[in-house]
N, C-alpha and C positions, 0 to 999 in steps of 0.2 A: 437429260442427255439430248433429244430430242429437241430442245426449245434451246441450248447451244448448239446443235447444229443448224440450227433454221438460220441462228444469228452470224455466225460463221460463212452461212453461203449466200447471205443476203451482201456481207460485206464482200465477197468474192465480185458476185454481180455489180455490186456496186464499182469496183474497179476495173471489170471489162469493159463496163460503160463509159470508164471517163477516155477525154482525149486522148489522143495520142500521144501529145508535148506533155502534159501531164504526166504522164504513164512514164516518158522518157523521164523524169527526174526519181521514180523510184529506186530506193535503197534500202538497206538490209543491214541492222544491229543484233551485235550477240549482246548479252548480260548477266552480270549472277548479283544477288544481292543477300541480305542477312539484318536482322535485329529482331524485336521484341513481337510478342500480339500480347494484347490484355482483351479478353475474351468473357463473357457471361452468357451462360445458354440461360433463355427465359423459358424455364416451365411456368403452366400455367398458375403449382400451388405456393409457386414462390412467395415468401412473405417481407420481403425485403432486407432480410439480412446477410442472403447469400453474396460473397465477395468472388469477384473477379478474377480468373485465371491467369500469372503472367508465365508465360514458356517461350524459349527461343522460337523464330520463326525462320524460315532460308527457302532459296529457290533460284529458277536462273528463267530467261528471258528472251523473247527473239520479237525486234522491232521492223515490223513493215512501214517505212518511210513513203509513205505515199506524196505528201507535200513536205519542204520543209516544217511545213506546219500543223500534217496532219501523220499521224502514224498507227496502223492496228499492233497492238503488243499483245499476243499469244504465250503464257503462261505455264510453268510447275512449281510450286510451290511445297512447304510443308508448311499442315496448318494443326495447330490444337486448340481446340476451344472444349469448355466447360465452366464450370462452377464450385467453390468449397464452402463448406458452413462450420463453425465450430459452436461447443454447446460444454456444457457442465454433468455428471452423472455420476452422482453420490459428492465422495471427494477428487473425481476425478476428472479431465478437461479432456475431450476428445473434439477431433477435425476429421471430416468427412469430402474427400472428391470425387467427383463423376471426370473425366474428360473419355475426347474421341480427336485422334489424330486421324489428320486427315489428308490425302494429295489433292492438293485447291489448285483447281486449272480452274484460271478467268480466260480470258479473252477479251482486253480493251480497247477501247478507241480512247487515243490520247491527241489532245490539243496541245499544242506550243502556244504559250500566250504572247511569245514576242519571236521575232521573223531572226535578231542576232543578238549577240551578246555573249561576255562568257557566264552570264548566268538568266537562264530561261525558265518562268514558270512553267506549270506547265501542270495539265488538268487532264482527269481520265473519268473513264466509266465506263462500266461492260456487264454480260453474262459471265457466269461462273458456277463451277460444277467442282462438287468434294464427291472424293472416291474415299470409303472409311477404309484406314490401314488395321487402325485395332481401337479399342476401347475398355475401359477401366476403372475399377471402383478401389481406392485406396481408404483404408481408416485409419487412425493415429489415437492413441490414447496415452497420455501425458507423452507426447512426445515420439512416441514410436512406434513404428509400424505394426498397425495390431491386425490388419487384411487387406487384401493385394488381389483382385477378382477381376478375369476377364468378363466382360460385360459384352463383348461384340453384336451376339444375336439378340439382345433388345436393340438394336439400330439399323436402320438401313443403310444397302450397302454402294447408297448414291444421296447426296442431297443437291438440291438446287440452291441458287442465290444470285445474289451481286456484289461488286466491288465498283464504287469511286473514292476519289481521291485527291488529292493535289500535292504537287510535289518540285522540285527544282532542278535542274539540271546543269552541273558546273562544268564547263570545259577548260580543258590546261592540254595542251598540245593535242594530240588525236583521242585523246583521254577523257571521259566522260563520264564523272560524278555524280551519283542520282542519291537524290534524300527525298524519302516519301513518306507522308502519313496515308493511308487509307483506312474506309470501313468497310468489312464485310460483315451485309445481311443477307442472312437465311431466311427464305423466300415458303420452304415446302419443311415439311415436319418428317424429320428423320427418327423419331421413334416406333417402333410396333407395340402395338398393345398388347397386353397377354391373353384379354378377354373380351367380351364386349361389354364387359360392367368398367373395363380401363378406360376412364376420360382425360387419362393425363396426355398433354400435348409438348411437344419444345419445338422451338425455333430458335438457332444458334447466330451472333454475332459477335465481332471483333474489331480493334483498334490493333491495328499494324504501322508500327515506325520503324521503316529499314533505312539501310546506306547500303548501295549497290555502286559498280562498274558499267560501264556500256563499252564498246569498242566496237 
């Protein structure tokens, strides 16, 4: 929390300082977006057969246009990231998942890599802060739901990270089309141990492909 606020009013300062003609071209975008995350939290006893999380992803967005070319985008999200493992036990097939949803506020600084056009790449990176909404251990055995367990207080109820990316932005009349892939890395370990014999550790990432609105 802490270490996105620093980053936050570093960017602040940064814009009391620039010119004034400068300053006179700021604007202001809303936005909502939506699509996938495919997500793997790395524990450390992973052995590489745990598969990737996919869960809808959604959020909305507010763009400080500082240049046409340079803009801070301030962030809510919903995020879920995790992991699932399936296995065998006797004659019967069981699937195992941890996930943790999460409210992923970044905070980016996004470049425009071209000044017009109606389609401008366009490149970000920032802090970013998950607030945990809940979390959950699901089991399956041949198929059906065999347990269903909140899990919340093994996790903390902040974790830090980052988010870049790249992404495009289409315009058709005042209208403005965004398609982005990003990554978020988990920076700080959101687990609590139980004990001090617990050496297990995670750090959570994910691959986000939305289509958003701007206006």
């Amino acid at each position: 929390m802490k270490k996105s606020a620093t980053a936050l009013a570093a960017i602040l300062m940064l814009a009391a300082f620039m010119p004034r003609p400068a300053l006179a071209e700021v604007t202001f975008d809303l936005g909502a977006k939506a699509g996938v995350s495919i997500s793997n939290a790395r524990w450390n006893d992973d052995d590489g057969t745990e598969k990737p999380l996919v869960r809808p992803t959604f959020g909305a967005f507010a763009a400080v246009n500082i240049t046409p070319n340079l803009a801070v985008q301030p962030e809510i999200d919903y995020l879920t990231v995790g992991e699932s493992w399936t296995g065998t036990l006797d004659s019967s097939t069981y699937k195992e998942i941890i996930l943790q949803n999460y409210l992923h506020v970044p905070v980016l600084i996004k470049a425009r890599l071209a000044r017009k056009g109606d389609v401008v790449p366009v490149a970000f990176a920032g802090p970013a802060l998950n607030v945990l909404l809940s979390a959950r251990y699901k089991g399956y055995l041949d198929g059906t739901l065999d347990a269903d367990e909140d899990i919340k207080e093994v996790f903390k109820s902040t974790e830090f990270g980052a988010d870049f990316g790249l992404g495009v932005e289409m315009s058709k009349d005042n209208i403005k089309f965004i398609l982005e892939a990003r990554c978020y890395l988990g920076l700080s370990d959101p687990y609590i141990p139980e004990d001090a014999e617990d050496m297990y550790t995670l750090k959570n990432n994910a691959l986000m492909i939305t289509y958003g609105v701007m206006f």
